[in-house]
C-alpha positions, 0 to 999 in steps of 0.5 A: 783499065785493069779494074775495067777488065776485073769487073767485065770477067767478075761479071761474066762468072757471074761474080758481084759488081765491085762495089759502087759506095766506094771508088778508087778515087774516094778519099775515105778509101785512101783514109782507110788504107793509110789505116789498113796499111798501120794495123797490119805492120806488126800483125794481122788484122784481126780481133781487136785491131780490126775492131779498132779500126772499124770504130775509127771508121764508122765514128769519122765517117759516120757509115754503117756496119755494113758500109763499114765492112765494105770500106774496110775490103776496099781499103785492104785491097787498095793496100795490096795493090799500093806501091807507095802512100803517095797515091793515098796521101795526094788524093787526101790532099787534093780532098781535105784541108789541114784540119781534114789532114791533122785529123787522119794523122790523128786516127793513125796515131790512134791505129798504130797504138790499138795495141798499147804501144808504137813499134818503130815501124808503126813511128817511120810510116807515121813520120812518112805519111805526115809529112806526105800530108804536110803535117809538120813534126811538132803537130804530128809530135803533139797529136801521138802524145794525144792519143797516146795520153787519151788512150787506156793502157799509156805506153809506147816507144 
């Protein structure tokens, strides 16, 4: 109903139409959250995080630059307005089997490392969000040393 509201006063201020691509209940928006919400805990999103992020976006769901960019502002607000993850972690749930699951822990693992290491932050919103998605310890173990192994600049905690 809130969002019901926002969009009759946006209309009526003659403000854009929320976007019709993607919805509250769309599973790459609660995807792109998750990730959003990974970017930002040790800094803004900008420069090469976002960059990150929109390449991990674009290559899974195969979107363009501008649905991209899109994607990315439905995800930072759903993020502000979030309480928890349980809200994105069931609809991923309730959308995609494991193989789906093991692949977003997978793109957060390689969110959290963007920047050449994973904080402790970054490793307890991990272990959360995977067990939310029920992702056992040993896959979610072996997919960060992946990532950590795949990517340039070998590090982290």
């Amino acid at each position: 109903m809130l969002e019901e509201i926002k969009r009759l006063f946006a209309e009526l201020h003659g403000g854009s139409k929320h976007s019709s691509h993607f919805d509250g209940d769309d599973y790459r928006v609660a995807a792109a959250a998750l990730l959003v919400h990974v970017a930002t805990l040790d800094h803004d999103l900008t420069g090469p995080g976002r960059e990150k992020l929109r390449d991990l976006l674009m290559a899974q769901f195969s979107l363009t630059d501008a649905l991209t960019d899109e994607l990315i502002e439905a995800a930072m607000a759903a993020d502000r307005e979030a309480v928890d993850f349980y809200h994105f972690t069931s609809l991923l749930m309730r959308t995609l089997d494991e193989q789906g699951r093991l692949r977003i822990v997978e793109m957060l693992w390689r969110m959290a490392f963007a920047d050449g290491a994973i904080s402790e932050f970054e490793d307890n919103v991990m272990w959360r969000v995977a067990d939310l998605l029920a992702v056992s310890p040993r896959d979610r173990i072996a997919l960060r040393q992946q990532v950590i192994g795949a990517e340039p600049n070998k590090g982290g905690t």
